[in-house]
C-alpha positions in Angstrom: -30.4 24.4 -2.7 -29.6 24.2 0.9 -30.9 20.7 1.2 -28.6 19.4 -1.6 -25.6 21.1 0.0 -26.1 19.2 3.3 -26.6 16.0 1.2 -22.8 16.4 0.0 -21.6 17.1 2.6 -23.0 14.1 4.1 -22.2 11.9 1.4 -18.5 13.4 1.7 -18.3 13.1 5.4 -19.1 9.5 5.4 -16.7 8.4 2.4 -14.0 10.3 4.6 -15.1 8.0 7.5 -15.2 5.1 5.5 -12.2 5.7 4.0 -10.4 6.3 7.0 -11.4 3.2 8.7 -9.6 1.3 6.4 -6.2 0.1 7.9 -3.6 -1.0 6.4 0.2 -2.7 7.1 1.6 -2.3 3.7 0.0 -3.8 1.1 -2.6 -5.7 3.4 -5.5 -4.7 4.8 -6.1 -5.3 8.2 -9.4 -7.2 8.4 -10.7 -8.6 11.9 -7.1 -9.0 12.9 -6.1 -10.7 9.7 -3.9 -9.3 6.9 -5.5 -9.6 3.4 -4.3 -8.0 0.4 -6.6 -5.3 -1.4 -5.8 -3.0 -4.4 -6.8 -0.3 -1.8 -3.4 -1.4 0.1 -1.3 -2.2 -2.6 -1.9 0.9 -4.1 -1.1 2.7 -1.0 2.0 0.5 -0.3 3.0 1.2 -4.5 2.4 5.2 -4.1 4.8 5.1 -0.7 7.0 2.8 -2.0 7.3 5.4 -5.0 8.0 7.7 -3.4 10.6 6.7 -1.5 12.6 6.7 -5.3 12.1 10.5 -5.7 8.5 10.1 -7.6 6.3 12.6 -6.6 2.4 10.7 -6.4 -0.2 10.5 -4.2 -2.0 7.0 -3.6 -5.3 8.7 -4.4 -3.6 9.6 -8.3 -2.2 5.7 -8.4 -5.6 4.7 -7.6 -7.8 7.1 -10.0 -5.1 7.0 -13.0 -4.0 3.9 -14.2 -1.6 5.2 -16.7 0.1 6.8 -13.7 0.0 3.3 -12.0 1.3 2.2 -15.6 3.8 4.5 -15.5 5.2 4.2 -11.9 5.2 0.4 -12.6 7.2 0.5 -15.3 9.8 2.6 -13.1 10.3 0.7 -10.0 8.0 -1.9 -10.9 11.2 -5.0 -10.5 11.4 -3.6 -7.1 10.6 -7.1 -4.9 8.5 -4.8 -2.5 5.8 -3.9 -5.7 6.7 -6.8 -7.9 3.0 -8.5 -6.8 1.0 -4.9 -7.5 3.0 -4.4 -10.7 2.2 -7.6 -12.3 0.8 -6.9 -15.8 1.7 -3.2 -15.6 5.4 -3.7 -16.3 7.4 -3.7 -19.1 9.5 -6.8 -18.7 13.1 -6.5 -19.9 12.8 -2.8 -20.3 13.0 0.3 -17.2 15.8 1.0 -14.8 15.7 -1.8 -12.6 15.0 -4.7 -14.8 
């Protein structure tokens, strides 16, 4: 029992590590000094972006729920700053800022 224990905690300590190795400048990622756009980044940059509107999510929920991501779209999704992530997850010609 102990030995599986340790094991998580491993495994959990290095995704933390990995995880926060990732840097990112909005919706890029920086990689070797170059900015490249990931969906780790965007949804960061769509979760901030979010809630800077008064919607309370966390860019862990946009990533793990896409009817959240869905849902947030939808909302600001016209927005020019999310316009990119949101393609596909918007309703077009509907919401409050279309």
């Amino acid at each position: 029992m102990k030995h599986a224990f340790l094991t998580s905690v491993a495994v959990l300590s290095f995704s933390g590590l990995a995880e926060a190795r990732i840097q990112c400048d909005g919706q890029y990622q920086i990689v070797q000094g170059n900015r490249i756009y990931t969906p780790y980044c965007g949804d960061n940059y769509l979760a901030a972006v979010a809630r800077s509107y008064g919607v309370r999510v966390s860019a862990a929920t946009i990533r793990n729920s896409p009817g959240e991501k869905q849902r947030v779209c939808q909302f600001i999704g016209a927005d020019n700053r999310v316009r990119d992530i949101c393609q596909g997850w918007r309703n077009e010609g509907r919401g409050r800022f279309n």
